[in-house]
KOLNU-860496 format. One line per field, with one value per atom (N, C-alpha, C): residue number from 1; atom name; x, y, z negated; residue in three letters. Coordinates in pm, whole numbers, plus 50000, padded with zeros to 5 digits. Layout:
N
selo: [NUM_...] $
drenba: [CA_...] $
u: [X_...] $
v: [Y_...] $
w: [Z_...] $
firo: [ALA_...] $
***
This chain:
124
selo: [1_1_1_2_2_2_3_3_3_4_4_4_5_5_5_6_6_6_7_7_7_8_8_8_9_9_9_10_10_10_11_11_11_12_12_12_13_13_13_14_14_14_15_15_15_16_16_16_17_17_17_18_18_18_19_19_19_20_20_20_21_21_21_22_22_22_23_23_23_24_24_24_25_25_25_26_26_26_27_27_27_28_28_28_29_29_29_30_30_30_31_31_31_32_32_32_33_33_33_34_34_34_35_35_35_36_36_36_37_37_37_38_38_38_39_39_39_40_40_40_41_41_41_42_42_42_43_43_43_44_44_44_45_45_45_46_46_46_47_47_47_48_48_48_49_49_49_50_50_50_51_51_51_52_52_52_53_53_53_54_54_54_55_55_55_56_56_56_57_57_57_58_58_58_59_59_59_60_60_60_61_61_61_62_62_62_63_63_63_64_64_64_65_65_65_66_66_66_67_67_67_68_68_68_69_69_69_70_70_70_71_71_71_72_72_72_73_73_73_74_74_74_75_75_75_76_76_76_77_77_77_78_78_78_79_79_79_80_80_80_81_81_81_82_82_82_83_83_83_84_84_84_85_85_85_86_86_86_87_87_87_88_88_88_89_89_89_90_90_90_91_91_91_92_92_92_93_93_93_94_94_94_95_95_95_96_96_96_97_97_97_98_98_98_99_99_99_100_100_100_101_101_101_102_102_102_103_103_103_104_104_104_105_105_105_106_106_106_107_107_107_108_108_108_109_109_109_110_110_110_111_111_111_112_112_112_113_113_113_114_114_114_115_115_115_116_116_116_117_117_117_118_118_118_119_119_119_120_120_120_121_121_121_122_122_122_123_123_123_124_124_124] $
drenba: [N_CA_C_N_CA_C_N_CA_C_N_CA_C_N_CA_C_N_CA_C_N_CA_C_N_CA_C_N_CA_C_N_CA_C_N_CA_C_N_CA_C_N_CA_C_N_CA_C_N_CA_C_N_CA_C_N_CA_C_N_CA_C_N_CA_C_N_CA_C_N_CA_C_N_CA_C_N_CA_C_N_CA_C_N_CA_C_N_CA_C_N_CA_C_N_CA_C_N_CA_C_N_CA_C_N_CA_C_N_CA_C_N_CA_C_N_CA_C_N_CA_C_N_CA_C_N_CA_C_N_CA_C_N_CA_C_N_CA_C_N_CA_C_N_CA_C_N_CA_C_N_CA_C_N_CA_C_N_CA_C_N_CA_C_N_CA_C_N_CA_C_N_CA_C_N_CA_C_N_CA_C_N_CA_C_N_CA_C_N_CA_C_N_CA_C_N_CA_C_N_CA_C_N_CA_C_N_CA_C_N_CA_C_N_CA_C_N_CA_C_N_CA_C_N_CA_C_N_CA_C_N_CA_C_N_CA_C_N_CA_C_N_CA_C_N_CA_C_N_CA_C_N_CA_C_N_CA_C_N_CA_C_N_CA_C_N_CA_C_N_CA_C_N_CA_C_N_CA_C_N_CA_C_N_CA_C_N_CA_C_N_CA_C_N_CA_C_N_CA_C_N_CA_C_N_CA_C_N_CA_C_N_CA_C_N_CA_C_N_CA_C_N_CA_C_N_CA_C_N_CA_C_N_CA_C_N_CA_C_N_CA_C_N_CA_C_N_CA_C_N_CA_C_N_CA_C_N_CA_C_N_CA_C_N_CA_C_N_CA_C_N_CA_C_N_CA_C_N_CA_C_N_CA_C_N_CA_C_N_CA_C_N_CA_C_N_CA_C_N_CA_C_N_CA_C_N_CA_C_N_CA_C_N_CA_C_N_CA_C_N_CA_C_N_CA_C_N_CA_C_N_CA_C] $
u: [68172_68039_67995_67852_67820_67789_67811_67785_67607_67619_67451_67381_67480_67387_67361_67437_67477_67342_67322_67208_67185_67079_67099_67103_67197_67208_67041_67024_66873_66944_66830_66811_66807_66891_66847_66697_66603_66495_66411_66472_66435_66504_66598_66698_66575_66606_66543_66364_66305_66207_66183_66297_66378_66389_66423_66499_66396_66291_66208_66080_66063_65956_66034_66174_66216_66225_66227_66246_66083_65959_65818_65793_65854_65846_65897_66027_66116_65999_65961_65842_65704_65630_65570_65570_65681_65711_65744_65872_65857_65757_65666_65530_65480_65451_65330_65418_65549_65565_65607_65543_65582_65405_65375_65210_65172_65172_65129_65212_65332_65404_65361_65416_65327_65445_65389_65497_65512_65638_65649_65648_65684_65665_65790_65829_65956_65934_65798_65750_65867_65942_66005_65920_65881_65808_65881_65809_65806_65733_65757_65680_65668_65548_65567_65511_65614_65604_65500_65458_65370_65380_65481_65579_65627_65590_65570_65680_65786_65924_65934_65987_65947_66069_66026_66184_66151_66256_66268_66221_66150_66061_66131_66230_66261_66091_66081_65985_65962_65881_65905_65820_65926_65851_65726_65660_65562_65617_65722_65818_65859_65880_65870_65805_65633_65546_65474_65513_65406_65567_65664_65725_65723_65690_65674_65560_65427_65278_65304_65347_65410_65457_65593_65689_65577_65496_65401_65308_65275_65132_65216_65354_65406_65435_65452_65511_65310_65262_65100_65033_64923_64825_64723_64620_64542_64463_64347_64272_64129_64135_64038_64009_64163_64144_64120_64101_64060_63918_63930_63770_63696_63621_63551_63424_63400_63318_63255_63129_63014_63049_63095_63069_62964_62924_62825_62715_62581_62541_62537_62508_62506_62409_62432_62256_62219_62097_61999_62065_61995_61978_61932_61836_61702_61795_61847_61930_62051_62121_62205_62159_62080_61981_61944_61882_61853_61942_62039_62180_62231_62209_62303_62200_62062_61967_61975_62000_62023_62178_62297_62404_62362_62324_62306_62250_62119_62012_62076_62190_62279_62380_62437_62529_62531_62450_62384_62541_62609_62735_62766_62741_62765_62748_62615_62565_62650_62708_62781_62874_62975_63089_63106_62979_62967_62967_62905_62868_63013_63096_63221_63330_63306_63411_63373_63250_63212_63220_63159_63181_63291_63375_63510_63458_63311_63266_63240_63242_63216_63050_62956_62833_62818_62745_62741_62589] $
v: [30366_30415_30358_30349_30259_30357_30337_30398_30449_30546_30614_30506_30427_30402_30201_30189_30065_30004_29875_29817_29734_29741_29715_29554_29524_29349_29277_29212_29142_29065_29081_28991_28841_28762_28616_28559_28592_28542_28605_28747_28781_28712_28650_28617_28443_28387_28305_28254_28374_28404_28428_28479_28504_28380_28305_28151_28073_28066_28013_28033_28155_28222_28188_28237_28200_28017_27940_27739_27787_27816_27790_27793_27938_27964_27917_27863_27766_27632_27614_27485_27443_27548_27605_27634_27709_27744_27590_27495_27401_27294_27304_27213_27275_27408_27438_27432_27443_27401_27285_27179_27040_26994_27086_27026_27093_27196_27297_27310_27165_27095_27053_27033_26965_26927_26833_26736_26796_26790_26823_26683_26680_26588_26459_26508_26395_26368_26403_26321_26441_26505_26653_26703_26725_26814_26953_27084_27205_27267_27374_27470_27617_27660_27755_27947_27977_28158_28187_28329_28392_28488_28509_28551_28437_28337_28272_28156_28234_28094_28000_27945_27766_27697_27687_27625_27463_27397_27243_27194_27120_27072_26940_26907_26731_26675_26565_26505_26499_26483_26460_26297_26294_26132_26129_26070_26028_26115_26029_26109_26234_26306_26439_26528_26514_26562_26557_26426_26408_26495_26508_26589_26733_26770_26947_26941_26863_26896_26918_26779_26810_26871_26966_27080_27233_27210_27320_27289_27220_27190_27241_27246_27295_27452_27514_27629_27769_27681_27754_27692_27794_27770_27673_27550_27445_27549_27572_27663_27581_27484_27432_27503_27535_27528_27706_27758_27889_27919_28035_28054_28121_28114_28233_28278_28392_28459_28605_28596_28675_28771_28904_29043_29096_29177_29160_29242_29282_29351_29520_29574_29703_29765_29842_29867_30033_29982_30096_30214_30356_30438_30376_30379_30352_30249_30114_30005_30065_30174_30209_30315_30398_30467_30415_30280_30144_30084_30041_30060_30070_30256_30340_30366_30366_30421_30330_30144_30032_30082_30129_30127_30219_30343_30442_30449_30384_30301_30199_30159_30067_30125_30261_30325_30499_30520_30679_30778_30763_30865_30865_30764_30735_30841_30894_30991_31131_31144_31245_31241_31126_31083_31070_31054_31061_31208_31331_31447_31454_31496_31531_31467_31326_31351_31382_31376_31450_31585_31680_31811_31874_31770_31878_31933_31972_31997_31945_32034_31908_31973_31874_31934_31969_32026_32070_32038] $
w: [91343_91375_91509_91548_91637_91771_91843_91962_91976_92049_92062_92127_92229_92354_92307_92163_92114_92090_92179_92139_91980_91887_91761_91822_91683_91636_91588_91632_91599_91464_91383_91210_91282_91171_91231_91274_91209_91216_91349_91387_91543_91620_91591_91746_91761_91610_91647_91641_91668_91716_91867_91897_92033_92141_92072_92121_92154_92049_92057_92139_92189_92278_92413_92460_92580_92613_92495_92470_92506_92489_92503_92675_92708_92861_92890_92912_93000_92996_92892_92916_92985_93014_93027_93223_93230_93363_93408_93353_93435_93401_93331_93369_93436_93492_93573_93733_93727_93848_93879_93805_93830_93883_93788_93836_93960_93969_94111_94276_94246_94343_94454_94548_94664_94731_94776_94863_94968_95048_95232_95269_95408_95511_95464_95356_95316_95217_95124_95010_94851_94888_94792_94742_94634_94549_94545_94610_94626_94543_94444_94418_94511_94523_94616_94568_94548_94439_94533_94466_94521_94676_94607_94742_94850_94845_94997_94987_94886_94852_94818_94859_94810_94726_94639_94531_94560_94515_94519_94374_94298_94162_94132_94083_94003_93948_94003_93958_93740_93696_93566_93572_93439_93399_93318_93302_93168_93013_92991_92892_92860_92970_92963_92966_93008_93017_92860_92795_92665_92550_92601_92492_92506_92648_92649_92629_92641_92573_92406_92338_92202_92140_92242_92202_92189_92326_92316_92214_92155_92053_91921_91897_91803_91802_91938_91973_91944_92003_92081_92018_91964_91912_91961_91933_92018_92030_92182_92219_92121_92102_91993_91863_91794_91703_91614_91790_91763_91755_91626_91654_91744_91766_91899_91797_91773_91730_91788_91727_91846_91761_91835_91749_91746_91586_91543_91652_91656_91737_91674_91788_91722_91634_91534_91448_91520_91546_91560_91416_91479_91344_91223_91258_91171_91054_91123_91048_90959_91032_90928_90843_90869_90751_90615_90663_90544_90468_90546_90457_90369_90390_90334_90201_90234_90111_90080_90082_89973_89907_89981_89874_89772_89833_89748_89632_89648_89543_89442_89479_89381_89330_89354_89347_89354_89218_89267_89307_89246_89277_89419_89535_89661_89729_89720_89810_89786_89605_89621_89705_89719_89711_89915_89952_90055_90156_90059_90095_90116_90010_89970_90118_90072_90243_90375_90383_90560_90591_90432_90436_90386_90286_90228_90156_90093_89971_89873_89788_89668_89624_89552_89570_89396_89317_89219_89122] $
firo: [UNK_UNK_UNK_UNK_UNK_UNK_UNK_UNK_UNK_UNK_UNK_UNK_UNK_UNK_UNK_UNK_UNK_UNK_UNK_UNK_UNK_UNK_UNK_UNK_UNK_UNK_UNK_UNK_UNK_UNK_UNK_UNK_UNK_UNK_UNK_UNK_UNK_UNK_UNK_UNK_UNK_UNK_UNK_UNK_UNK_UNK_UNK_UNK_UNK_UNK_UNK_UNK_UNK_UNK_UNK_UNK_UNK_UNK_UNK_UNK_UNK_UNK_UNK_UNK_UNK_UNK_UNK_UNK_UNK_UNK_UNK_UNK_UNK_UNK_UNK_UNK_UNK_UNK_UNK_UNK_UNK_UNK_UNK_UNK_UNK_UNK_UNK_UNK_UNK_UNK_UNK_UNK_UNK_UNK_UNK_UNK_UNK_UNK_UNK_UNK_UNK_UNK_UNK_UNK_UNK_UNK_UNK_UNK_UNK_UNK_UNK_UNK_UNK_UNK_UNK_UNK_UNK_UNK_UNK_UNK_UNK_UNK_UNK_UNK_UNK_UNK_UNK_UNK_UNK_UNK_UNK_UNK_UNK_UNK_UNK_UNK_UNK_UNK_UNK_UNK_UNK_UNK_UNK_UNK_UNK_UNK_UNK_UNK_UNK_UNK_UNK_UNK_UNK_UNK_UNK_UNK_UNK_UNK_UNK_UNK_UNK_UNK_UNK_UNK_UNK_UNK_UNK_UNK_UNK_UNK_UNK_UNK_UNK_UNK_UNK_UNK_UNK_UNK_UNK_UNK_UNK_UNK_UNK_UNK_UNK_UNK_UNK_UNK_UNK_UNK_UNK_UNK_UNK_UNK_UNK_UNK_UNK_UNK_UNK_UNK_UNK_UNK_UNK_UNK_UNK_UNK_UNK_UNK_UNK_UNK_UNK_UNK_UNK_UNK_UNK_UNK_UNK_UNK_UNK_UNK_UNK_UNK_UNK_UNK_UNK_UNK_UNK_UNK_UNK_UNK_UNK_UNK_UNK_UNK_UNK_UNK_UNK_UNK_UNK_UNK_UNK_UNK_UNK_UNK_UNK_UNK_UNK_UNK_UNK_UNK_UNK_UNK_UNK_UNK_UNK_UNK_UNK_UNK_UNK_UNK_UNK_UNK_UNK_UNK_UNK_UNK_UNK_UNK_UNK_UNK_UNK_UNK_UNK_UNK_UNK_UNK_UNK_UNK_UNK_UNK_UNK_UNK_UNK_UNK_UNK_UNK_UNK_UNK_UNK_UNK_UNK_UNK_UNK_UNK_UNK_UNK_UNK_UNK_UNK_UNK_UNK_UNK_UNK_UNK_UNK_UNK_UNK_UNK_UNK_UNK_UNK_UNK_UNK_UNK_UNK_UNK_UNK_UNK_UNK_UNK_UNK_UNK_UNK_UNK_UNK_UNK_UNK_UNK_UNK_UNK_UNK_UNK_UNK_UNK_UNK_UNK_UNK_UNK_UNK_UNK_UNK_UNK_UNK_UNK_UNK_UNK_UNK_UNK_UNK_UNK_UNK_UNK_UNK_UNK_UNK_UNK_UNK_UNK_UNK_UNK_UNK_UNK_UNK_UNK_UNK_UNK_UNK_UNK_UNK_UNK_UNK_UNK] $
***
């Protein structure tokens, strides 16, 4: 029997869902601190935390930059290829009044069917 305090075993397909989200950030983190680098007085590429610390950055090549863009174009969605859509506006009364007397008008039982679930009655 498993212990109370026993953390569960992850299904294969979480672990490597797992693997793959921490392989995205590891990529991610070191492109943005390869790009947001700055040289000191000896030409070292520094990244510098928010907290004021300054880590040391390995330069990247050409090569490595076009395979973590690649690795990410497989990992992350292209911001292109998302849609952006306007939510709809809001309707006046009046608009959903009109509506409801077009479903109803296409669908006489509606209005019963409508009474019945707002009031919990049934109408006769």
């Amino acid at each position: 029997m498993a212990k109370p305090d026993a953390v569960p075993k992850l299904t294969r397909r979480q672990a490597e869902n797992s693997r793959a989200a921490i392989k995205t950030t590891n990529i991610i983190t070191r492109m943005q601190q390869f790009v947001m680098a700055e040289p000191d007085e000896n030409g070292d590429l520094y990244y510098t935390y928010e907290n004021g610390k300054k880590r040391p950055v390995s330069p990247m090549t050409r090569e490595q930059l076009q395979a973590g863009n690649t690795l990410l174009s497989k990992a992350l969605p292209d911001l292109k290829s998302v849609e952006h859509t306007k939510p709809e506006p809001e309707l006046t009364y009046a608009e959903i009044k009109e509506r409801i007397q077009t479903l109803v008008k296409a669908n006489p039982t509606l209005a019963a069917e409508l009474f019945e679930i707002t009031t919990g009655k049934i109408e006769h």
